[in-house]
C-alpha positions in Angstrom: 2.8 -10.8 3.5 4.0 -13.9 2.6 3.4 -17.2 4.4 6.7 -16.8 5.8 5.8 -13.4 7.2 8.2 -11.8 5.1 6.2 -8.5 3.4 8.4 -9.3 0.1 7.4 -12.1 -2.6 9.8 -14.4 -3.2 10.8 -12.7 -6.8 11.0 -9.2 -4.9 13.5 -10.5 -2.5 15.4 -12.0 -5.4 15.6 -8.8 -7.4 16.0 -6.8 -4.2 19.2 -8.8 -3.1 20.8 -9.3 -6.8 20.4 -5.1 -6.5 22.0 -5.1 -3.7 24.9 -7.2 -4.8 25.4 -4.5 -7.5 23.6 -5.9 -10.8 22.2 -3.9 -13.4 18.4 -3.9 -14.4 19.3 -5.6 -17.4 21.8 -8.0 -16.0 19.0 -8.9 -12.9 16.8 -9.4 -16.2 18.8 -11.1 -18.2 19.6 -13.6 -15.4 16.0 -14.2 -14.6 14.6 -14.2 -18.3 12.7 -11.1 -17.6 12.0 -7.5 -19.3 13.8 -4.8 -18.0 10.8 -2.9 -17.4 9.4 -6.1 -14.8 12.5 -5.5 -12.8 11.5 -2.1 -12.5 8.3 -3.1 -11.8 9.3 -5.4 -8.7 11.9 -2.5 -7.3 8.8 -0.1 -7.6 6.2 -2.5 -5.4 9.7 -3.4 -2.9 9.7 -0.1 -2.4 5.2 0.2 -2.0 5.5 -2.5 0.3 8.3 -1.4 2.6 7.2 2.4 2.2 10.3 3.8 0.8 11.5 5.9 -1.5 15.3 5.0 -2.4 16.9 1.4 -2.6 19.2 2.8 0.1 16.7 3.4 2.0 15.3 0.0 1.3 18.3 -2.4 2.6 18.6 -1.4 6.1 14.5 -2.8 6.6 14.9 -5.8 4.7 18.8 -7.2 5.5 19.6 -6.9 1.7 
């Protein structure tokens, strides 16, 4: 947890919302001058963190 109490890094909540607004891995990666595999990476501990198992899943808990 962050010192904002939000469970989600800052980078996680960016990935996790341009997700939710319907970019690609590679687009989100592209944008953000990352590798495709860290975006991965990020949606993989989102989903540690929050103890999910599907994005869908995901955005009702976090307001994505």
């Amino acid at each position: 947890m962050n010192a904002t109490g939000d469970p989600l890094s800052p980078r996680e909540r960016q990935i996790g919302e341009a997700l939710a607004g319907g970019e690609t891995y590679q687009q989100i990666a592209d944008r953000l001058n990352l590798a495709p595999s860290t975006v991965r990476t990020h949606l993989a501990m989102i989903y540690r963190v929050l103890e999910c198992f599907s994005f869908l899943s995901v955005m009702p808990s976090t307001g994505f």
